[in-house]
DOMAR-449289 format. One line per field, with one value per residue: residue number from 0; x negated, y negated, z negated of N, C-alpha, C in turn. Coordinates in steps of 0.2 Angstrom, whole numbers, always signed. Layout:
num = c(NUM:...)
nX = c(X:...)
nY = c(Y:...)
nZ = c(Z:...)
caX = c(X:...)
caY = c(Y:...)
caZ = c(Z:...)
cX = c(X:...)
cY = c(Y:...)
cZ = c(Z:...)
END
This chain:
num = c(0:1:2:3:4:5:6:7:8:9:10:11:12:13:14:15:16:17:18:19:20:21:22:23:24:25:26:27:28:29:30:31:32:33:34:35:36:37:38:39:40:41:42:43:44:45:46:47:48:49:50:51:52:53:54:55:56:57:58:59:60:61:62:63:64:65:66:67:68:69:70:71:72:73)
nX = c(-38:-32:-37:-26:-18:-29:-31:-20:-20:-31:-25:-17:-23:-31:-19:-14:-26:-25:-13:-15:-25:-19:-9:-18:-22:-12:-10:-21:-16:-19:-18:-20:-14:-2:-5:-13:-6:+6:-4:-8:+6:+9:-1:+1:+13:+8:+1:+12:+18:+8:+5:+19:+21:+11:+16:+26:+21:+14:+25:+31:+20:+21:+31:+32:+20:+28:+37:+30:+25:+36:+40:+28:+31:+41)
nY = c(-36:-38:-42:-38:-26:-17:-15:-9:+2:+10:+13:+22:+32:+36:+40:+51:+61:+62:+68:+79:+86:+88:+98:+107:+109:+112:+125:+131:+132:+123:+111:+96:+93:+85:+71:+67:+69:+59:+48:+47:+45:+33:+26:+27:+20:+7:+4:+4:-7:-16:-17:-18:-31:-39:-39:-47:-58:-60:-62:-75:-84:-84:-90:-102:-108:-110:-120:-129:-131:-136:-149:-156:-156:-165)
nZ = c(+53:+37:+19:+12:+19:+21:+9:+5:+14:+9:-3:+0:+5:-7:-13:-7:-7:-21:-25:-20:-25:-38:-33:-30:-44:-50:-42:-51:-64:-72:-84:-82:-73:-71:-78:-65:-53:-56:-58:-43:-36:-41:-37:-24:-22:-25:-14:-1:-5:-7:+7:+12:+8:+14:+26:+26:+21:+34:+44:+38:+40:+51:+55:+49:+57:+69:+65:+62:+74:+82:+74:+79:+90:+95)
caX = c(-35:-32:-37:-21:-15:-36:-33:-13:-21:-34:-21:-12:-26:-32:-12:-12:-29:-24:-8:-16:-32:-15:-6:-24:-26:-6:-11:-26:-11:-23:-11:-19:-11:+4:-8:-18:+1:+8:-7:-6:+12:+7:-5:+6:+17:+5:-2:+17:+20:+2:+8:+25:+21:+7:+20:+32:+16:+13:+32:+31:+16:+21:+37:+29:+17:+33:+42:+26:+24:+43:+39:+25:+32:+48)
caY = c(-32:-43:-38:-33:-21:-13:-12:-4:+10:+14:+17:+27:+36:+37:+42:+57:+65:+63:+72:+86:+85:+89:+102:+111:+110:+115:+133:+134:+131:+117:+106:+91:+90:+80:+65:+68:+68:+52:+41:+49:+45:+26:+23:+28:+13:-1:+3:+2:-14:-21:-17:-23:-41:-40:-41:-52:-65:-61:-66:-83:-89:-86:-95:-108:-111:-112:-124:-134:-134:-138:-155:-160:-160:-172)
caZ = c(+47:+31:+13:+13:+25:+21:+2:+5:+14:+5:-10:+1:+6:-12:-17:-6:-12:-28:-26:-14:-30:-42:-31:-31:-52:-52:-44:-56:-68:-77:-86:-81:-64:-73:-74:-58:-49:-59:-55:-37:-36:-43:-30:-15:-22:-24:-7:+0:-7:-2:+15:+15:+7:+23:+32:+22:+25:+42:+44:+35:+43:+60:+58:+49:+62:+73:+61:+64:+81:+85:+74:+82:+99:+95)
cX = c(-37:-33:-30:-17:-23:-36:-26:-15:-26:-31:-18:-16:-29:-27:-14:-20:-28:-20:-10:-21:-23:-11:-12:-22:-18:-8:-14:-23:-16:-17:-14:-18:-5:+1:-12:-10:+3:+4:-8:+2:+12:+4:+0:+8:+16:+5:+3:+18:+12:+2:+15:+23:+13:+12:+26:+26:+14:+19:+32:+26:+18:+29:+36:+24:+23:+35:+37:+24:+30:+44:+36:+27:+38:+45)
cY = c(-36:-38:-35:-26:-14:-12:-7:+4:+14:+16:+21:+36:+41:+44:+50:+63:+65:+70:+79:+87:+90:+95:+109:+113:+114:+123:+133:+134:+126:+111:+97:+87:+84:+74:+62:+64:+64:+46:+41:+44:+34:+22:+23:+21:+9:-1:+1:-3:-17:-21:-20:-31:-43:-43:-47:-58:-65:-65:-74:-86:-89:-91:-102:-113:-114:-118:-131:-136:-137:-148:-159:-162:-165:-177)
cZ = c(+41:+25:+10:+14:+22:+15:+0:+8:+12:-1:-8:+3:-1:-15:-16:-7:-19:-29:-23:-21:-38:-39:-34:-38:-56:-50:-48:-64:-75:-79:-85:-72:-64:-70:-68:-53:-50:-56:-45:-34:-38:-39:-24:-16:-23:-17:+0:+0:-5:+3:+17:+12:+12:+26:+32:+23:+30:+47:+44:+36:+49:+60:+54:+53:+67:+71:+64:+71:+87:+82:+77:+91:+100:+94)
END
């Protein structure tokens, strides 16, 4: 597991206590669930993209390796 893929789910994990931390402070009709919700909703979407550009490098290096293991055999 790359710092990648390990720092995407802990944002996602982050994300959704935030939001469930925000749903909660919305019964208690506390008006700070807006920002609670926001930065929740902020996190989901680094931790998304920290995980797709994992994979968008996991991509690029294995066909890389390929490109390179296709010259050295000619």
């Amino acid at each position: 597991m790359n710092k990648y893929l390990r720092r995407g789910l802990l944002e996602i994990i982050l994300a959704i206590l935030l939001i469930l931390l925000g749903y909660y402070l919305m019964q208690l009709k506390n008006n700070w669930y807006k920002p609670v919700m926001i930065l929740g909703v902020l996190s989901f979407g680094i931790g998304f993209l920290r995980i797709v550009y994992r994979l968008i490098r996991k991509i690029d290096r294995t066909s890389l390796l390929e490109m390179r293991k296709g010259k050295k055999n000619n």
